[in-house]
FITOR-561144 format. One line per 3 residues: their letters; for each residue x, y, z of C-alpha. Coordinates in Angstrom, 2 decimals, decimal comma. Layout:
BEGIN
a) X/Y/Z ~ ... .
***
This chain:
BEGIN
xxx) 74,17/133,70/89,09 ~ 73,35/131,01/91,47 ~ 70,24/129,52/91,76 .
xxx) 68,69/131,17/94,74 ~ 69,69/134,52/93,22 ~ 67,52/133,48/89,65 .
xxx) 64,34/132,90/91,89 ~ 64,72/135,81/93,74 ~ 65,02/137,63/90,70 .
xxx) 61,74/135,95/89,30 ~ 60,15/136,60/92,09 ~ 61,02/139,92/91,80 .
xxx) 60,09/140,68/87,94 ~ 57,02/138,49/88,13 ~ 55,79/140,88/90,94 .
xxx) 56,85/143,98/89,59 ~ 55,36/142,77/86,11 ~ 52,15/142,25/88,09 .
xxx) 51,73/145,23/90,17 ~ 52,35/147,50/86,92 ~ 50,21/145,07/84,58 .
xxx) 47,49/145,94/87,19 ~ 48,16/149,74/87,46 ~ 48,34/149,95/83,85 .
xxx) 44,98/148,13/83,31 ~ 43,15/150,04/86,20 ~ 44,22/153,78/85,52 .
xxx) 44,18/154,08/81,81 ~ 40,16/153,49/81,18 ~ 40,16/154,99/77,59 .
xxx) 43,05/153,27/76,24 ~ 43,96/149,62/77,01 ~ 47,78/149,68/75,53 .
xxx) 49,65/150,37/78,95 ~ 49,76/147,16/80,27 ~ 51,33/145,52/77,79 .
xxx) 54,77/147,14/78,47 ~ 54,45/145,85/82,00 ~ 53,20/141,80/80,96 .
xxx) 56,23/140,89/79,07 ~ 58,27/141,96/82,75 ~ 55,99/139,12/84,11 .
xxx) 56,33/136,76/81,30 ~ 60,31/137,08/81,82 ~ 59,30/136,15/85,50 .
xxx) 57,55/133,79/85,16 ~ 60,38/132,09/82,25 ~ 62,98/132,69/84,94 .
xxx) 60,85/130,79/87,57 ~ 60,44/127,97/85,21 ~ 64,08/127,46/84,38 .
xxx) 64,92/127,64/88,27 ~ 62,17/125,17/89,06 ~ 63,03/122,76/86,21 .
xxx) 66,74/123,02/87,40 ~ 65,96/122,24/91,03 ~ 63,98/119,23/89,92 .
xxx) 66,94/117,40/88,06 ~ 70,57/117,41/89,98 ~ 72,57/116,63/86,55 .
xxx) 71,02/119,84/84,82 ~ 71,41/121,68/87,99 ~ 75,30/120,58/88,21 .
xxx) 75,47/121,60/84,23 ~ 74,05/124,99/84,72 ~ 76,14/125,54/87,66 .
xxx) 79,49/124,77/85,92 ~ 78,75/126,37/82,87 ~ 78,61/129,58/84,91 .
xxx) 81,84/128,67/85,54 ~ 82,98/128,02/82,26 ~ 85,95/130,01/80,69 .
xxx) 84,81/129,63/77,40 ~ 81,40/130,59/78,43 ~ 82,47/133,71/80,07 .
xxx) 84,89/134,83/77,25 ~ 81,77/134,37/74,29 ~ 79,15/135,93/77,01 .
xxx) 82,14/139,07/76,89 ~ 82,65/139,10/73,18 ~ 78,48/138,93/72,99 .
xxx) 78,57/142,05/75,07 ~ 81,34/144,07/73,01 ~ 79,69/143,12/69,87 .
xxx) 76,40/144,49/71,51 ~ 78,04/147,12/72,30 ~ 79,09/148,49/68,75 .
xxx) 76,12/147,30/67,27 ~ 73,90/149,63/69,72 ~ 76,57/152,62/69,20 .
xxx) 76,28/152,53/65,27 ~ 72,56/152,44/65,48 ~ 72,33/154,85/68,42 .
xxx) 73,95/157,27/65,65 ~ 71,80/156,45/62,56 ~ 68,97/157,21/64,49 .
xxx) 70,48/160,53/66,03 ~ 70,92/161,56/62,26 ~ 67,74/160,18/61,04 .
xxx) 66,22/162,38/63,51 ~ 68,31/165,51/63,00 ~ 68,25/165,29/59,22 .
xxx) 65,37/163,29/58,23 ~ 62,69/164,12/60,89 ~ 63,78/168,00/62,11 .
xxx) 63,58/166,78/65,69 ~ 66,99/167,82/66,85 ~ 66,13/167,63/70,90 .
xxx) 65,67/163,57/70,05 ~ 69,33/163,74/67,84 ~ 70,68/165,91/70,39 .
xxx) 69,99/163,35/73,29 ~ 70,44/160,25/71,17 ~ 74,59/161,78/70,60 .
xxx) 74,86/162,71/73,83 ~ 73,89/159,07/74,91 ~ 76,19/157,39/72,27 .
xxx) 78,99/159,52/73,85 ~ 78,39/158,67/77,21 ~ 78,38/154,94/76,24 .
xxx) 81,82/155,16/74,05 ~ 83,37/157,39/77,29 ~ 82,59/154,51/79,58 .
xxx) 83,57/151,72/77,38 ~ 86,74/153,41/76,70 ~ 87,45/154,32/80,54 .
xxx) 86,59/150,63/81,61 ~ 88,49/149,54/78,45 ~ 91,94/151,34/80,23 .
xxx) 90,99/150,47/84,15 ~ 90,66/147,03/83,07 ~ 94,19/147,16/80,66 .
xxx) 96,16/148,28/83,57 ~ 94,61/146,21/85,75 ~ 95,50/142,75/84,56 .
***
């Protein structure tokens, strides 16, 4: 992502963080726990807007970032990151759908969290043969 696209991005999260941070704080007088959800979206703002401003400030780090993106070896560990995400998120998807079904009698919560682990193995496996006869 080029550099223009990480401010906007900031920008974007640092506002959004802000205008629910506010919303949050404003509309829930009894309990102040809402807003907390919404002011780590502004921290992550604010971190993006930091690395983009550091970056435009030296040339060499700038020129670093910008071929790293280009990297091949970056791009194949970023894709092996994701796949091992992936499975990780998919076994514990499950062990919570059974905790919940067999552990905590809320089968509605099991129910969803299987339905959502099968959605995500149906696309993996459908990208998984687009991309294998595509290349």
């Amino acid at each position: 992502m080029k550099l223009k696209e990480q401010k906007k991005l900031g920008i974007l999260y640092l506002a959004l963080g802000a205008v629910l941070f506010l919303v949050g704080l404003l509309t829930d007088a009894g309990e102040k726990t809402n807003w907390l959800s919404s002011f780590g979206s502004a921290i992550v703002g604010a971190a993006r807007l930091l690395r983009v401003y550091r970056l435009t400030r030296d040339p060499d780090k700038a020129a670093d970032y910008d071929a790293s993106l280009t990297d091949e070896r970056t791009a194949y560990v970023a894709n092996k990151a994701r796949s091992m995400a992936l499975y990780i998120c998919i076994y514990v998807q499950l062990a919570a759908a059974l905790a919940a079904i067999l552990i905590f009698k809320q089968t509605l919560v099991g129910q969803v969290l299987c339905a959502l682990t099968c959605l995500q193995t149906l696309v993996y496996t459908s990208c998984f043969w687009y991309y294998n006869r595509k290349y």
